[in-house]
N, C-alpha and C positions, 0 to 999 in steps of 0.2 A: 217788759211786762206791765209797767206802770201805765206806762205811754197807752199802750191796749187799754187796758182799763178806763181811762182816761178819756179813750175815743168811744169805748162801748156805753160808758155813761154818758157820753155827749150824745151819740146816736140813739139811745132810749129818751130821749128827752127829748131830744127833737123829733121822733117820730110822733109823740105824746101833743108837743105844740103843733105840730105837722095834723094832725087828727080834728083837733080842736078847731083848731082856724080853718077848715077845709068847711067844717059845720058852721063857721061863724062869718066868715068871709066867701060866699060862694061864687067861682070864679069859673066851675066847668059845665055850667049849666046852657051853654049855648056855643056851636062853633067860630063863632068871629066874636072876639070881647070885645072890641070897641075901647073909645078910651075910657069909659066906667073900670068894665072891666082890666084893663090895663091896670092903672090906676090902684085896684085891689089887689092885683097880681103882685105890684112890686111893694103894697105894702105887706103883702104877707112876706116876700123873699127875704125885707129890711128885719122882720120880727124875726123871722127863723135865722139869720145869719147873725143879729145879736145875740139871741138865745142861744147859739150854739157855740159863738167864742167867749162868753159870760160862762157859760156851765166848764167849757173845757180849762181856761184860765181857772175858774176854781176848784176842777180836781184837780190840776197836775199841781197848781200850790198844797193844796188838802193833804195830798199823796208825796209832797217832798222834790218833787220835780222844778230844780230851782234853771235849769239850763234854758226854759223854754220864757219862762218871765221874766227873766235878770238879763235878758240880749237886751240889748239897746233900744231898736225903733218899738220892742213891747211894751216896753220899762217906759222910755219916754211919750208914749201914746196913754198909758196907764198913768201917767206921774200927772200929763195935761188935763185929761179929762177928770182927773182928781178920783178914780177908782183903786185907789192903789189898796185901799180896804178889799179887793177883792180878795 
């Protein structure tokens, strides 16, 4: 149930970032993007796929969920980049 939770608030949030940057970064305004458009494409992907393992890492910490941040390559990916405040 946590876990749910956990993803539902990941997914309202990134539908929210998903909204915002579609108005901010417009990338479907023509059928071939070109590399501009590329370009914007994968900066938006990089934003929403931070934004959505940042939000999830901090509800399942929030919510007690110590199985999913205490594994190893999460732990030592979080220990590197010095987020462990997450």
């Amino acid at each position: 149930m946590r876990v749910l939770l956990a993803s539902l608030a990941m997914g309202l949030v990134l539908l929210i970032v998903r909204f915002m940057l579609d108005h901010i970064l417009v990338t479907t305004s023509d059928q071939r993007l070109g590399f501009g458009g590329t370009l914007l494409a994968l900066i938006k992907l990089s934003i929403e796929l931070s934004v959505g393992l940042l939000i999830y890492i901090r509800f399942t910490r929030m919510l007690g969920i110590e199985d999913f941040w205490r594994q190893g390559p999460v732990k030592r990916v979080l220990e590197r980049l010095r987020l462990s405040w997450l």
